[in-house]
N, C-alpha and C positions, 0 to 999 in steps of 0.2 A: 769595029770593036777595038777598044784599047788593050792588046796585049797586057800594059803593066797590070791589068786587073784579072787578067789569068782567068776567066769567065766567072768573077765576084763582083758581075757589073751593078744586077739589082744590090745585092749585099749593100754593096756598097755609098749606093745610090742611096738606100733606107738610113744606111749610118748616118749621112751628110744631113739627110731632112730630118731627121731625127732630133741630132745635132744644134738644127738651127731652130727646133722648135722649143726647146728647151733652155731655161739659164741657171737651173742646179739640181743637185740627184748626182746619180753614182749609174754609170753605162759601163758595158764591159762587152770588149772583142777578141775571142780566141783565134791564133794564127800560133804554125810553127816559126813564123818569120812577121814579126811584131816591128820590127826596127821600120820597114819598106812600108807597111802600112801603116805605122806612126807620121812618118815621113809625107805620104801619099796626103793622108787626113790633114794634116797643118798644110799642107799648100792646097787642101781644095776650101780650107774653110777659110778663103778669101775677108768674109766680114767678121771675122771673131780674131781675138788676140787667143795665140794659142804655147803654150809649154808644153814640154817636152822633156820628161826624166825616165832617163834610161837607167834599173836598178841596176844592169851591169857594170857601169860605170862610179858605183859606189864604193868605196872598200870592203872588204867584209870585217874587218874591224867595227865601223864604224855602229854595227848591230843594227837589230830589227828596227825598219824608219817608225815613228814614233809620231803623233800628232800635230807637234809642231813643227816638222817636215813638208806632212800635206797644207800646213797651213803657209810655209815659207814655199814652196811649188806654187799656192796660188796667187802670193802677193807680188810673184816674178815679173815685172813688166805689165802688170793689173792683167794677167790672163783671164778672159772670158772660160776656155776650157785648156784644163789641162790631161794630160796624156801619163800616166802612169804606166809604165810597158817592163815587159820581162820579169811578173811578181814571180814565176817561178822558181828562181831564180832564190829567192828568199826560203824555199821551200832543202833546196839543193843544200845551203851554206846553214842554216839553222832548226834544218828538219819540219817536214811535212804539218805535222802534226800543231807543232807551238806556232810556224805561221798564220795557219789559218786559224785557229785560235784567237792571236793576236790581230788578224784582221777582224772576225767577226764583233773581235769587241771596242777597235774603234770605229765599227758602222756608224753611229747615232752624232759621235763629235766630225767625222768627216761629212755627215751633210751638214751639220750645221753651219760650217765655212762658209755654204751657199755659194760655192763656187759647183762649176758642172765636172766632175771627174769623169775620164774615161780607162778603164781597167785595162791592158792588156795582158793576157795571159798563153800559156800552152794549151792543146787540147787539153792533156791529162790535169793538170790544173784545175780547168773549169769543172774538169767531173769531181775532183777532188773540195773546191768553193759547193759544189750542188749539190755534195753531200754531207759532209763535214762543218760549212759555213750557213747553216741555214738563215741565223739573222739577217749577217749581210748579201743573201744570195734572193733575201725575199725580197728585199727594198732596189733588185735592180731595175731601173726603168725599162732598159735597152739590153738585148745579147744580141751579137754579131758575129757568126763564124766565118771565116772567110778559108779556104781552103788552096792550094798548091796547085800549077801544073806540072806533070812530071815533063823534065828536059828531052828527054825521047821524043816523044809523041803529042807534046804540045796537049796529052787528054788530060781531063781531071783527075788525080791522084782517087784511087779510090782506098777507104780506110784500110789499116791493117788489121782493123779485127772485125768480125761479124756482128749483126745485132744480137747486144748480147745483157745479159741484166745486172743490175747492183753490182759491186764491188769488185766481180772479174771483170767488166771492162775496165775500170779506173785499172784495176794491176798491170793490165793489155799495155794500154797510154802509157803507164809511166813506165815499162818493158822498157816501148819503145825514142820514148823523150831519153829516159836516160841512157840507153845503151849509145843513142846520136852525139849526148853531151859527152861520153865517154872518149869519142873517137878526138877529141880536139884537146882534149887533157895527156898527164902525164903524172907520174910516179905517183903518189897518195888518193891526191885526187883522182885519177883516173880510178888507181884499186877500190876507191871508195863511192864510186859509182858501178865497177864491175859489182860487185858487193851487194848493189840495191837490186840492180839488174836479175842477179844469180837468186837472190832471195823472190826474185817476183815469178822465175822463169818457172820453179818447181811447182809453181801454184797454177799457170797456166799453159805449160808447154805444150798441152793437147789444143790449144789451137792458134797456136803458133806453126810458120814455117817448119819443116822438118834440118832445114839445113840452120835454126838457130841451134841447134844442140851443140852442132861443132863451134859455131861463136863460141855458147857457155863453156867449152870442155878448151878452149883457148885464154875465155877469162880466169877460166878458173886453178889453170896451170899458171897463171900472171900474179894472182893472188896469193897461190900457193906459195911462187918462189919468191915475193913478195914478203912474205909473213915468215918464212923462213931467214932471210936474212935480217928479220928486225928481231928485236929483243920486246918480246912481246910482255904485255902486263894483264893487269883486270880487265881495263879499258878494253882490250881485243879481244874478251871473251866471244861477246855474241857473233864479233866478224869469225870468227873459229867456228864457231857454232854455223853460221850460213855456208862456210866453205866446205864442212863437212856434209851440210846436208846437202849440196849441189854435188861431190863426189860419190855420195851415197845412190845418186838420182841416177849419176853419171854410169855408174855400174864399176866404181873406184873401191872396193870394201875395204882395200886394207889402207888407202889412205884417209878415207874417214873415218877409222880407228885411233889412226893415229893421233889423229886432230880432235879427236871426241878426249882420249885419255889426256891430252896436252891441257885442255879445256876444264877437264875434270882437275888435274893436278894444279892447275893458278888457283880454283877456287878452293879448294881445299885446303891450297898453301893459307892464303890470305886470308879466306873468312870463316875455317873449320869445318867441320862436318856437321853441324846443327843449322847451318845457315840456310833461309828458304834457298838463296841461287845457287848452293850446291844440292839442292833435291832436285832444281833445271837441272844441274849437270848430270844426274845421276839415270833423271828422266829420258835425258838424250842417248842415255848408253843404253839403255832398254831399248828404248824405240829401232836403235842397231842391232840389236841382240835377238829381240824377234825379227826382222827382215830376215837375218842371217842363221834363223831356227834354232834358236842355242834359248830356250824356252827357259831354262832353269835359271840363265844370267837374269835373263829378261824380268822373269817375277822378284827373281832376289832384290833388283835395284829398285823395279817399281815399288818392290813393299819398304825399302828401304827411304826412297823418295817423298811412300802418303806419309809413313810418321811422322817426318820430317813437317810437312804440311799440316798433321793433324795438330801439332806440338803446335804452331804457328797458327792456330786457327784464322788458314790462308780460308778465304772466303771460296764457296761451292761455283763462284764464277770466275775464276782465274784460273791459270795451271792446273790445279787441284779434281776440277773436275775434270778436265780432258787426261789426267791420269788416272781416275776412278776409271772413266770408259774405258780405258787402255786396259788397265786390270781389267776391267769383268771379261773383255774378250780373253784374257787368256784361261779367267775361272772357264769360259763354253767352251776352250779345247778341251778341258780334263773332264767336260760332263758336270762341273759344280754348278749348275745350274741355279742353285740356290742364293751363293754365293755374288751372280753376274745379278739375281734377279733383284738382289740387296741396294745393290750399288745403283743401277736404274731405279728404282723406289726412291731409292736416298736425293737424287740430284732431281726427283720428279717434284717429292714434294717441298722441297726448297724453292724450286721456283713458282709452282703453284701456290706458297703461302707469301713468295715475295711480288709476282704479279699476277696471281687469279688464274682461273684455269683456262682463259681463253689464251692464254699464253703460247705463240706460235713457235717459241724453244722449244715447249714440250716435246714438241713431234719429232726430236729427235732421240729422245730417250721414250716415247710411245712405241717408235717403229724399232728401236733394240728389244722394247721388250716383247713386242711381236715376233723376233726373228728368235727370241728364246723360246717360246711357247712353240715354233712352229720346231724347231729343232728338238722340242720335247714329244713331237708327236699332236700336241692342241691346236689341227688344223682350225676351227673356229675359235680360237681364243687369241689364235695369230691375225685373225683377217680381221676380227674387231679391233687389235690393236691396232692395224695398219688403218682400217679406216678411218678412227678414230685422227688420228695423225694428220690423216687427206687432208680429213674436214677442217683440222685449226690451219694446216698450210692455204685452203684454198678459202677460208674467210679472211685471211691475213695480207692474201695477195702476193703474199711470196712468193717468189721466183727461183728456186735453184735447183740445186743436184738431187737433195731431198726428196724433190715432190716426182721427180723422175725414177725415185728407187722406190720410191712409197709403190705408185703403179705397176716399176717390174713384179715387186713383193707381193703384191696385190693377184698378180697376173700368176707367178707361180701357185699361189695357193690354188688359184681354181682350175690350173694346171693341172697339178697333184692331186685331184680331184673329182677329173674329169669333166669338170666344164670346161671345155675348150673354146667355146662362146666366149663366154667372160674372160675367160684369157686374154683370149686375141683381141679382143677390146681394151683392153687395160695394158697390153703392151704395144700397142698403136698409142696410146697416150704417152706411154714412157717413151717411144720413141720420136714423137713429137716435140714432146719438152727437150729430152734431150739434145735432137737439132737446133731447138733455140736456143739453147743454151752455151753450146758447144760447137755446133756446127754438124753438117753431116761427116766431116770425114777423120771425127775427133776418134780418140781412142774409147771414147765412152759409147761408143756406137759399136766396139767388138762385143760387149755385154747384152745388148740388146738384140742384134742378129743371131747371137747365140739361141738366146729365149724366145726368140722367131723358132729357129730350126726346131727348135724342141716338141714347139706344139703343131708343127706340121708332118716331124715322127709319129707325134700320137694320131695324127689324123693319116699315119702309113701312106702320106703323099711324100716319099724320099727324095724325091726330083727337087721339090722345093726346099724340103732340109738341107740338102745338101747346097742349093741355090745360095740359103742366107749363110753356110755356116762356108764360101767360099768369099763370099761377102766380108764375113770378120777375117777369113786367115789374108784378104787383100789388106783390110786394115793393118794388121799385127805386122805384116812387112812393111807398110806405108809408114806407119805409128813407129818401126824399130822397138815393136815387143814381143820380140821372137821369145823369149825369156822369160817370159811372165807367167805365172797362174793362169792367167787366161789365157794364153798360146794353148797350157795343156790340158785346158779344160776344153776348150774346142776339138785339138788333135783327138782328144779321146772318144770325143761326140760325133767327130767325120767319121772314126773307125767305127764305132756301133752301128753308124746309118750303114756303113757297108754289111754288115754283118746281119742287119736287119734285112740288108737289098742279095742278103746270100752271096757275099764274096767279101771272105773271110781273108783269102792267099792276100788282095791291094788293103784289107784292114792291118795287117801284125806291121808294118813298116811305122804307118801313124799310131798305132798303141808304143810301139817302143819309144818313137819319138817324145811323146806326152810321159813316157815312163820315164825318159832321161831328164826331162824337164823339171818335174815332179818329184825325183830323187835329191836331185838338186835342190829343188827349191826347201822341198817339206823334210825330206828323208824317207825311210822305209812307212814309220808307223803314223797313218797317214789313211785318211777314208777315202780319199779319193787313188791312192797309190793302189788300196788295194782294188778297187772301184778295177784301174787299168789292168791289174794282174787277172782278176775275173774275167776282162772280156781278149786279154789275151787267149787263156785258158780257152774260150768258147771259139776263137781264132783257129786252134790249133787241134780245136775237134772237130771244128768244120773242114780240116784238110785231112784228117784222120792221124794225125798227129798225136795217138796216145802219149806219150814222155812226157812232154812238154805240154801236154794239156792236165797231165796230173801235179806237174812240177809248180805250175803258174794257179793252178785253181786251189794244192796247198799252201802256198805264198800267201791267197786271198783268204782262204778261211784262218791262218795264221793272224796275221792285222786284224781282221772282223772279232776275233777271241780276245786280244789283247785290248781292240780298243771297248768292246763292247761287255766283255768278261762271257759273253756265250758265244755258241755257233747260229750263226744265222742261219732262217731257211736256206737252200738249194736250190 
């Protein structure tokens, strides 16, 4: 066996006859390490004249190579084939987007040359040409992945992310391309790779290693002090903007304040208060402001932000809508039900009159308006919505988070309902999707153990409730989201199953815990705060505890008055 081929014997074997079977078209080979296998390729391809252009070796002055580049590469020495290596590289210095672009649309003039090109590229790359590049990703004759051994153990590297669908793998890839290109740089460029990095991390860090957090919380202190020392302008807004949202993630609130108002204060210097990118900026201080429960910031700026938008008739598929959704979740905190049900209407029929109803966006303004109906009490008006949604997800062939919430959604209603049948069937699907999508031991699998436990409470098998809901509290240590809604929505769901299993004295410890969580998170007025006061209350009558069972169950009827304007049953 030739070690240099690091067990991409066939691989490579295919490439060579490949190669020789051909005399033009357009071939392409992904490797993290393009140079060795550039290299390897021209000395095995003994009968053909071969070139070799490495794009790191370009200036990056010199701009995006241009047609008469590939056509000066093939006139090199009359090469038979030439080797194109390191396009990502092009992606890095003039951004993802315009390269591929710019490649797709000299497809048609680079075959014409009628010379044989071979592509090399990064992983993340090729998924980036396979998705983005469709013309020229359909005319390749050849793809060649050749893959690493690790130094260690002489095994095949195996990938860093799991099989996984659309556009969170691509994120995954270029996580990890550019976090590697970061390590060999310095000052600008490095911060400017930290940067893509920290922008990709918040989108996937559920399944990601647990120890990149402390990388991003080390980039993001680099960046920090980075941008502190420069004299920052327009130009640095969106890096502001990424750096606060990685400290935000980070669990940093008072420095992505800072960075948010810094943000807010260029654009409002420079291009006023009517400008759409000061409704971004104004959007981003919202999106802080609810995290941080200060509910009345939050609405002031988003309503300050649509005007802004309206004035500008910014199109229903830009920023605009993802701040309509923003608003209506905070119209279903106050109960305006009406108001949430508007705005889903609005963004529905926009795009059912711009692409037809079989329109597989829909279903994400379908499944809001289900979760409004069901939060009104229209158990059947919720499940038709949700189904409705399924079905354009699962005509579509989409793959993602969606179609894994449609299920849990799905699964509560007949929950709530008492088909427990159908429950547990619809939340075996949502947790199936969800491991393809994320993995088993992503943090989107605490949501889903949860809604296990639940319905095996209604089936007063507590052994097992409690089996899955040990299940999520492993995740939320593993995941580092001790902190989160969902920590205390579990805590509170372990103490009932105790309470349910008659032992009240080992439930008050996890009620309080979910209660400190909770206060934290939401503050007092709050349905599920009082939700934990109630089954303290029932805690502390199960130990005969009058005081505090009267102290805790007025607490609850308290918040149920305020939030709901009556007393609820007892």
């Amino acid at each position: 066996m030739d070690r240099t081929l690091g067990g991409n014997e066939e691989q490579f074997q295919m490439l060579l006859m490949a190669l020789g079977d051909i005399k033009s078209g357009i071939c392409l080979f992904q490797s993290p390490e393009q140079s060795k296998w550039a290299a390897l390729i021209q000395k095995s391809l003994k009968d053909k004249k071969v070139c070799l252009h490495n794009i790191a070796d370009d200036e990056e002055g010199t701009g995006m190579p241009l047609i008469t580049d590939f056509k000066r590469w093939a006139s090199e020495s009359g090469a038979d084939v030439v080797i194109v290596y390191n396009l990502q590289l092009l992606g890095l210095r003039y951004g993802d987007r315009e390269t591929v672009e710019h490649l797709n649309f000299m497809r048609d003039q680079i075959q014409a040359i009628g010379k044989l090109f071979l592509l090399g590229v990064s992983p993340y790359f090729a998924l980036l040409l396979s998705r983005n590049a469709r013309d020229l990703y359909s005319c390749i004759r050849y793809h060649f992945n050749f893959t690493e051994r690790t130094a260690e153990d002489g095994m095949i590297e195996i990938s860093n992310c799991r099989e996984l669908s659309g556009d969170y793998t691509l994120e995954i890839e270029k996580y990890w391309e550019y976090k590697s290109r970061a390590e060999d740089k310095v000052g600008e460029e490095q911060v400017r790779l930290y940067l893509e990095c920290m922008d990709c991390w918040k989108d996937v860090r559920g399944n990601l290693p647990l120890q990149e957090k402390e990388d991003i919380m080390q980039m993001a202190s680099r960046v920090d002090q980075f941008c502190m020392e420069k004299e920052l302008g327009m130009p640095e807004v969106v890096q502001i903007w990424i750096l606060a949202d990685t400290w935000l993630e980070l669990g940093e609130k008072e420095k992505c304040l800072s960075w948010l108002k810094l943000a807010e204060d260029k654009v409002r210097t420079a291009l006023g208060t009517g400008h759409r990118i000061y409704a971004d900026a104004l959007v981003r201080l919202a999106d802080y402001y609810q995290l941080a429960s200060n509910y009345e910031q939050c609405e002031k700026y988003y309503d300050q932000a649509l005007r802004i938008y309206e004035d500008h008739k910014v199109p229903l598929d830009e920023r605009y809508q993802d701040t309509l959704m923003k608003r209506a979740v905070m119209y279903r905190r106050r109960y305006q039900y009406d108001q949430a049900l508007a705005i889903y209407e609005k963004i529905l029929r926009y795009y059912t009159g711009k692409y037809g109803s079989g329109f597989s966006g829909n279903a994400t303004c379908l499944n809001n308006i289900g979760r409004v109906y069901e939060e009104l009490g229209d158990a059947s008006g919720a499940l038709a919505k949700f189904q409705e949604a399924l079905e354009l997800l699962l005509a579509s062939g989409e793959r993602n988070y969606l179609l894994s919430a449609l299920y849990n959604n799905i699964s509560a209603i007949y929950l709530n309902n008492g088909d427990l049948k159908n429950a547990w069937k619809y939340i075996k699907l949502a947790k199936k999707e969800t491991e393809s999508l994320y993995g088993p031991d992503s943090e989107h699998m605490i949501r889903i153990y949860n809604s296990m436990a639940g319905i095996w409470m209604e089936r007063e098998r507590l052994d097992k409730a409690m089996e899955y809901l040990k299940k999520a509290m492993e995740l939320i240590k593993r995941t580092h989201s001790g902190e989160t809604e969902q920590a205390a929505v579990v805590l509170n769901n372990m103490a009932n199953a105790l309470i349910q299993g008659n032992s009240p004295l080992q439930a008050i410890p996890l009620f309080r815990q979910a209660l400190e969580l909770r206060l934290k998170i939401n503050g007092e007025r709050d349905q599920l705060t009082a939700d934990i006061y109630e089954g303290l209350s029932l805690a502390f009558y199960g130990i005969g505890d009058s005081k505090q069972y009267r102290e805790y169950s007025n607490k609850a009827l308290d918040i149920y008055r305020e939030l709901h304007r009556e007393t609820p049953p007892r």
